[in-house]
N, C-alpha and C positions, 0 to 999 in steps of 0.2 A: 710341585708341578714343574716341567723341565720344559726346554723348548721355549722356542719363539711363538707368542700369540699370533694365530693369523687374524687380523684388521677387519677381514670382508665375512667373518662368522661368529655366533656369540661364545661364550666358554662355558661350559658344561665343569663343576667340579664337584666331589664329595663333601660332605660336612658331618663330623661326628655329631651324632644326638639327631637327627632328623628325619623326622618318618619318614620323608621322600628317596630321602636320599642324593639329591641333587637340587642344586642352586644355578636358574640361569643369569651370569653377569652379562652386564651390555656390552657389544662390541668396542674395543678400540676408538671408533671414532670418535668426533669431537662434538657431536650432539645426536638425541636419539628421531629429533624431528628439525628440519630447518623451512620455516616456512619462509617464501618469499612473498613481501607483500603486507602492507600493514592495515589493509582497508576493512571493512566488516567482515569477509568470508577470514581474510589474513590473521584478522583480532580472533577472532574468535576461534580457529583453528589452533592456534598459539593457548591461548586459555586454556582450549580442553584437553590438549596434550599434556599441557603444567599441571592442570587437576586431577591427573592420572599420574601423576611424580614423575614425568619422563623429565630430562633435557633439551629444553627447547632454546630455540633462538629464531628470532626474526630477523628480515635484509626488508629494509626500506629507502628510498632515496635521501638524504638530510630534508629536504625542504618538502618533504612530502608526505608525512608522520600522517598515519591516517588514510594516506590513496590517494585516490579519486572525492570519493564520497565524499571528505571532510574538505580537501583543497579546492577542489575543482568542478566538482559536480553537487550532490544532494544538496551537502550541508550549504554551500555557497548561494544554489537558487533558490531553494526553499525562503531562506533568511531572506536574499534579496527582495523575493514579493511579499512578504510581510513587511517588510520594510516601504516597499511601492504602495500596497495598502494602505499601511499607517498615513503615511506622510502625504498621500494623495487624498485622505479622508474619506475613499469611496464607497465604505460600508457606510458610512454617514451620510450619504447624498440624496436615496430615500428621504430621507426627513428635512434634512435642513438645505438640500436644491442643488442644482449641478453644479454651480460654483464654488461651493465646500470644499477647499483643500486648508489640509493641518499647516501647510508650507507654500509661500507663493511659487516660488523661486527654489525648486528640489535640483540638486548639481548631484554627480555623480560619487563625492567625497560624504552628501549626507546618504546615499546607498549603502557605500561599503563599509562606512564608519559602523556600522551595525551588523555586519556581513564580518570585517574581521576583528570584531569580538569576539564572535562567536567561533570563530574558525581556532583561535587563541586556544579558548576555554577548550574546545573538545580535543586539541593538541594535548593538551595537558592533560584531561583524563583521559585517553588512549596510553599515553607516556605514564601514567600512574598504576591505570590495571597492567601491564605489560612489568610493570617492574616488580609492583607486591606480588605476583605469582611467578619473579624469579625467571623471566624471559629474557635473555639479551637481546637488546635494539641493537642490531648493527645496521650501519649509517655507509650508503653505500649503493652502487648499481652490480646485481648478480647477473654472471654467465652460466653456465654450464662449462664444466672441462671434460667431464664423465659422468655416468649414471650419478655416481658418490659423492663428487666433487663438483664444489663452486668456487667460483674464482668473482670477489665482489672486490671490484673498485671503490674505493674509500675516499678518493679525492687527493691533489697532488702529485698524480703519477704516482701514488703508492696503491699496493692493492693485499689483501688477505683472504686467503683458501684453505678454506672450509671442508670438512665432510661432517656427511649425518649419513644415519642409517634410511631415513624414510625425509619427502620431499614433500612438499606441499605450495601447487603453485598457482598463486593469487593476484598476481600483477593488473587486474583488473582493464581498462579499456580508454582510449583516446578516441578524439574526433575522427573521422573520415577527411583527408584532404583530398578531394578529386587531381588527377593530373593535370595541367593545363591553369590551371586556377593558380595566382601569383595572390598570397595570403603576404598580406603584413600589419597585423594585429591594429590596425589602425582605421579603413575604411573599408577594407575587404577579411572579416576576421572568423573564425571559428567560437563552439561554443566557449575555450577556454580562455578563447581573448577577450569577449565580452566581457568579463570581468575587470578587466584592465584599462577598459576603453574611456579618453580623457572627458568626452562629455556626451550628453546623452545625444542622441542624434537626432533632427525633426524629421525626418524619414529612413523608413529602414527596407530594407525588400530580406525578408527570410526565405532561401531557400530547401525547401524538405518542411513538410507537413506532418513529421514523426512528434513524439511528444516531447522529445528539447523542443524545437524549433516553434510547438504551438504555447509550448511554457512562456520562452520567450517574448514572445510576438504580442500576448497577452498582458505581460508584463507593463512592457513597454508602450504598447495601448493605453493600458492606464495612464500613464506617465503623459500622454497626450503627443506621442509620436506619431506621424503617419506609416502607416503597419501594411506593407503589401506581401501576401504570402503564396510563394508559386510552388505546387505541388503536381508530380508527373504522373500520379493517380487520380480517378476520379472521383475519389472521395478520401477523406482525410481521416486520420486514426483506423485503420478498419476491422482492429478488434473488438472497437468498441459496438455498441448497441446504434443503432441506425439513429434513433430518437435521439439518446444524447448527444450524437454529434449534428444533428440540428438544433436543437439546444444550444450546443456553444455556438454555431457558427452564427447563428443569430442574434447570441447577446456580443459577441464580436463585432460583428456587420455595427450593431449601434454605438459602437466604437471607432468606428471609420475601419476596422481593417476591411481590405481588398483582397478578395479568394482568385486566383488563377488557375483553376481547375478542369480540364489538366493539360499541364504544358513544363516543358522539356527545356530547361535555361540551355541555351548553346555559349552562350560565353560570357563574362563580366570583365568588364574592363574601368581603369582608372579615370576620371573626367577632373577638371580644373576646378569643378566645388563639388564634388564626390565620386560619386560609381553612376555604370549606365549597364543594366542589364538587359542582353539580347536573350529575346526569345526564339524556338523553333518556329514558331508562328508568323516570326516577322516584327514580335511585338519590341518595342525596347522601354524600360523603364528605368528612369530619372533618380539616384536617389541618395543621400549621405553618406549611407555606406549600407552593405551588404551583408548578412548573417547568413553563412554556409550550416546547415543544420541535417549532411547526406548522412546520418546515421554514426556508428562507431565501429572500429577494432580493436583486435585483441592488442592488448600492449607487449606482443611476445617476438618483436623482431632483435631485439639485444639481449635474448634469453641463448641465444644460440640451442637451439633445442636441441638439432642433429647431432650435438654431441651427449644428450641424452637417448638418443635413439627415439624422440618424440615428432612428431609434424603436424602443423597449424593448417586449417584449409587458410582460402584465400583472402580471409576476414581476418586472419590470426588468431581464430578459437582454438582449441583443445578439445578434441573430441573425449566423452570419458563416459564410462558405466554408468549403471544403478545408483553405485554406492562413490561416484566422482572417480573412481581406479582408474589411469590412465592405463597404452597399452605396455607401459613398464610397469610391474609390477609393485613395487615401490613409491611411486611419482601416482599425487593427486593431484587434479586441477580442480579449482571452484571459484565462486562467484560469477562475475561479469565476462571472464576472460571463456568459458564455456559455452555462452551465449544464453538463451532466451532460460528463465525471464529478467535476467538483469535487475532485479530488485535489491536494496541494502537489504531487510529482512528478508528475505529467502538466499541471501548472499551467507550470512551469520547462521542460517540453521544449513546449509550444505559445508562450511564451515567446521561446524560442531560434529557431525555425523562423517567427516570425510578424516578428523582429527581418532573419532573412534572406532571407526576402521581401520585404520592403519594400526593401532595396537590393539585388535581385535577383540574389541567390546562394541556388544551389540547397543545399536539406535535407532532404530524403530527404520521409517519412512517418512518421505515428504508427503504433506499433507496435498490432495490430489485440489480442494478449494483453497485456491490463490487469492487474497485480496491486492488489488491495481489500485494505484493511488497515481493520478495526475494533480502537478499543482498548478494549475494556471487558474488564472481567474477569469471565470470560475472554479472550484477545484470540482474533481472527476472522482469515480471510484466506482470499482464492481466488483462482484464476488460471482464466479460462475458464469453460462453460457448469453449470449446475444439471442435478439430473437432471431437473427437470420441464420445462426448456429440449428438452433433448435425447428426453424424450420427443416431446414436443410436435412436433420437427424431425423424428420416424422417427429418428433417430442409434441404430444398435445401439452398446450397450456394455456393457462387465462393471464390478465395483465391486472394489474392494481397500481394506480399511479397516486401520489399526493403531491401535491404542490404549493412549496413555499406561501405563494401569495394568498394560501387559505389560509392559512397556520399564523395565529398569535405570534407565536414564536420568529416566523418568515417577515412579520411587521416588526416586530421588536429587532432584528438583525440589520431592518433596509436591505434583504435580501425577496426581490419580490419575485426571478427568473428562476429560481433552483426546482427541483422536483426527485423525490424519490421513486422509481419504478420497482416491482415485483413479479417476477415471472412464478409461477403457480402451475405443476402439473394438475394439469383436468381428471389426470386418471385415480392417482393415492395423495394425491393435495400436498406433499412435497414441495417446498421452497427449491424453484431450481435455480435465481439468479435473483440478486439484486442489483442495482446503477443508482448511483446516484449524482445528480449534479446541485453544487450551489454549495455555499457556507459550511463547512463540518462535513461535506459528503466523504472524506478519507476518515472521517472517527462514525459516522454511522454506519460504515459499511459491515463493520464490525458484530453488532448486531446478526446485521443478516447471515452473516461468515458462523455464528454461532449457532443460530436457527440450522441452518444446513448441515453441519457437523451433526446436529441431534438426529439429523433425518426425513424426522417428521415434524410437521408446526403442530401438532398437537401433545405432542410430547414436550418440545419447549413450553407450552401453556402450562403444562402441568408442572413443570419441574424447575424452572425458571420465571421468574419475573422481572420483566422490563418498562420501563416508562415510555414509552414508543407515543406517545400524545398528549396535548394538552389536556387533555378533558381525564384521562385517568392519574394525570399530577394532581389535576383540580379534588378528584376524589380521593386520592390517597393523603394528601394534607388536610383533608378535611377528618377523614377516619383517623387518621395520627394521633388526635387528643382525644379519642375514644378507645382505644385499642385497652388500655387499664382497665376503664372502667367494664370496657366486655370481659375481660380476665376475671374480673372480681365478681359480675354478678353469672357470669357461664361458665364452668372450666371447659367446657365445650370450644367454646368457638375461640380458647384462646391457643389452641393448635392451630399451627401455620395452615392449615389446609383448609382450616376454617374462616379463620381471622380476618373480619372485611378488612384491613389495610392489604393483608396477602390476595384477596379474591379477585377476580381481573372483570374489564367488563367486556365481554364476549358473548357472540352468539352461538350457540350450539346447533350444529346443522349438518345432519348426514355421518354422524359421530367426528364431528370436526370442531375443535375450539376456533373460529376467526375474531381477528382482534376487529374492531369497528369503531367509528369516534360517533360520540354520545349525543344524541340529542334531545333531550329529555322532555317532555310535553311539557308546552309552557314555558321554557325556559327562554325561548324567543333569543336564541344563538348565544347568550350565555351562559354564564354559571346561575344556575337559578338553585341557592343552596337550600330552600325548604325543598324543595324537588328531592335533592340531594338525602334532606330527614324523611322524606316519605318513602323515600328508597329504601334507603336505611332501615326503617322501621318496617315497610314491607319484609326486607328480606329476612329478619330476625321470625316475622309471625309464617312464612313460607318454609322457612326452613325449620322451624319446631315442627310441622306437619308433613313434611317431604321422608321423613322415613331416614331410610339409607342414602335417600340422592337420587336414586335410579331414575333414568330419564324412559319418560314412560313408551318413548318409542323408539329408541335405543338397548334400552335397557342398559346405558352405562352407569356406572357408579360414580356415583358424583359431579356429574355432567347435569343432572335435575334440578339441584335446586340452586348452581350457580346461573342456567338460565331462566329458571323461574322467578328468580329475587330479581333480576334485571330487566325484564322485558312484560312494556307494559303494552299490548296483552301478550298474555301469556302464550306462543306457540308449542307445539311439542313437534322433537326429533322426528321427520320421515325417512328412512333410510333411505324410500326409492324417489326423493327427492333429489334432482340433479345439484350439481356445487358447481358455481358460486348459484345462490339463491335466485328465485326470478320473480320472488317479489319484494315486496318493498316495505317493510313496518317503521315503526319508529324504533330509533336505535340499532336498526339492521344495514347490510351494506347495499348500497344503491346499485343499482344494472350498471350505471355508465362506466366506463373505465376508469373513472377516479374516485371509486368507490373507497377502494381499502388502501389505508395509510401506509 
């Protein structure tokens, strides 16, 4: 081969013995992916290029290994209200009375003491998967010179410039500072000073009703702050579901926060023992100090874009495709810096998908059901639309609510405010939304996120099982030390499809599995476990005589004699029975709205 390689194309050459005939080498430059940004979309983009054997490299700031996520946002607040939890005792206050704290005397050194451990530990393993897959961490702030070229500061007044063939940019998002507003991390601060701040404050006024700012305010409620929160909307979060944000703003309110809804802070200014904030209204409030919480931008003002040929709106997002492509061909943007919906997991899967595109390997799509995770205490979570979504659409549906303070489980946590909601199309019974508030609602939403993906709730009955109640743990531990002996005297029912530990208790209605909590004649609100043998024992002599299963007014298979064994009396399937049911048996679901769990 003769000549000079040119840089900005790959090289094409022959190789004796090769069926093809052609071998394509990488360009000249100095990596084949450079992603900028080390946060979950960052990591993760970095990953799936190295597991594709490219050459990669990442640009991070030194002190920022991780982003956002891990320095200054997720990982920090998550930790910090677990932390406020712990040490305030307030999962324990149901039981042992309002004065229950683990610590009299909580200072701001026993918060973060637990806050940058954790920040530590996930430094490090970011910095370990980045290295076992052979990524360079450069340490450093990236520009742009050209489409190809970065020019990254390194610290010192020294600087080192980069090209890669393909770009990937993840610099994620900062606080909003309004103009006019004199921020100095101390009585007037943002969400990233808050972390910094010398001690906790007896009054706080949060401005912006977004979900930093109600995380916060929550937070700090516990901690026995007085929480005044001014929002220039008239209602707060308003993605969320109408109900759950009554829900929190009432277990709030017993908290002493103060909603100012809605009103327009016109100015904050510094006072001789703290802040005084003026409202449009004329209102002014008194208070320690002030939490700005107007939302975020893009962190792309020292990206110097326009020498990529790239432009941010007026948030500094990155507008980008389907598949994250910006309008250069080459250059992805993903995560937070794109904008909605700003989640660390959906940061990591546009991440992954935006890394195999760019060396054109197919990955599929983003999944159209998002589960939202709020962590304030209470914590928040939904999968799918609101009902004012769903009004708005014409969507018929019905509602199924449960509520902590019925639930064993709700008593055993000292969570007595939480509540599970289900939105249910009326027409093919379709799970079209779950919400939940209270204890674990970001791990049960999961659940429902999975029911959805199946499509229909009757196809998850059949093909998954879940523990979604007490009353069917109560039955499934009880069948557990039976299950052998059913193997050994049936080979029948030791098929999963048979097996009472496998069999769910449901009612069958309109060719519909609904899940229901049990109440068993006589059991007088508990476990009444001879109930439980007579159950039992019924369903073994029902199902020797049920045939095939077939439900006799259905006609489904297998849908017979799992309502048969369970329901005492016995009804049978009416098609032209309307759903949810409208009457009322034992162990069926009740008319009211808080029928089904």
């Amino acid at each position: 081969m003769q000549g000079a390689v040119d840089r900005d194309s790959p090289v094409n050459i022959s190789m004796p013995g090769c069926s093809g005939g052609r071998i394509v080498l990488v360009s000249g430059r100095d990596f084949e992916l450079l992603v900028i940004g080390s946060g979950p979309a960052g990591q993760k983009a970095s990953v799936q290029a190295a597991k594709l054997g490219r050459r990669v490299a990442c640009v991070e700031r030194r002190h920022m290994v991780g982003g956002v996520c891990v320095n200054t946002g997720t990982i920090p607040s998550k930790t910090l209200r677990e932390a406020v939890v712990y040490l305030t005792g307030l999962s324990q206050r149901e039981m042992y009375g309002a004065s229950y704290r683990l610590k009299a005397d909580i200072t701001v050194t026993d918060l973060l003491q637990r806050t940058n451990r954790v920040i530590e530990r996930e430094i490090d393993v970011i910095r370990d998967q980045l290295q076992r897959n052979h990524i360079e961490l450069i340490s450093g702030e990236a520009r742009f010179v050209d489409p190809h070229t970065i020019d990254i500061s390194v610290g010192g007044g020294a600087a080192r410039v980069v090209t890669a063939d393909k770009v990937v940019i993840a610099v994620g998002t900062r606080p909003a500072r309004p103009a006019g507003v004199e921020f100095d991390d101390r009585t007037i601060l943002d969400s990233d000073g808050l972390l910094n701040m010398e001690q906790i404050p007896g009054s706080l006024v949060v401005v912006g009703g977004g979900v930093i700012g109600i995380e916060y305010a929550s937070m700090l409620a516990a901690l026995g702050t007085k929480v005044t929160v001014v929002e220039k909307r008239a209602r707060l979060l308003e993605f969320l579901d109408d109900e759950i944000v009554e829900g929190l703003m009432h277990h709030l309110r017993d908290r002493g926060v103060i909603f100012r809804l809605p009103e327009q802070v016109a100015a904050v200014e510094q006072a001789q023992n703290g802040t005084i904030t003026h409202l449009a209204s004329g209102k002014e409030i008194a208070a320690d100090a002030v939490l700005y919480s107007a939302g975020r931008r893009g962190a792309t003002e020292e990206l110097d874009l326009d020498a990529a040929g790239l432009e941010a709106d007026d948030r500094g997002r990155i507008p980008v495709g389907p598949t994250f492509r910006t309008n250069i061909d080459h250059i992805w943007a993903v995560g937070d810096v794109i904008g909605f919906p700003s989640l660390a997991a959906t940061s990591m899967e546009q991440g992954r998908l935006a890394a195999r595109d760019a060396f054109g390997e197919s990955g599929g799509a983003m999944s159209e059901s998002l589960p939202f995770g709020i962590y304030a205490i209470p914590e928040i979570s939904f999968v799918g639309r609101s009902e004012q979504d769903l009004t708005a659409a014409g969507v018929p549906y019905e509602i199924g609510i449960s509520r902590y303070r019925e639930l064993a489980r709700g008593q055993i946590l000292g969570d007595l405010h939480g509540m599970l909601k289900l939105l249910v199309s009326s027409t093919d019974r379709r799970v079209l939304a779950v919400h939940a508030l209270g204890t674990g609602a970001t791990e049960l939403v999961h659940i429902g996120q999975a029911v959805m993906a199946l499509g229909r709730h009757r196809q998850l009955s059949r093909r998954r099982r879940f523990q979604l109640s007490d009353a069917r743990r109560v039955l499934q531990g009880r069948c557990a030390g039976r299950r052998q002996q059913d193997r050994r005297a049936c080979p029948a029912e030791a098929s999963p499809a048979r097996s009472p530990i496998n069999r769910r208790l449901d009612v069958h209605i309109h060719g519909v599995v609904a899940p229901v909590p049990i109440q068993l004649a006589g059991a007088g609100g508990g476990e009444d476990f001879g109930a439980m043998e007579e159950l039992q024992s019924r369903e073994r002599e029902i199902s020797a005589r049920s045939g095939e299963g077939r439900c006799a007014g259905c006609n489904d298979r297998g849908a017979g004699d799992e309502l048969h064994a369970r329901q005492l009396p016995v009804p049978v399937c009416d098609a032209s029975q309307p759903w949810p049911p409208t009457e009322t048996m034992t162990g069926s679901p009740s008319r009211s709205r808080e029928g089904l769990p």
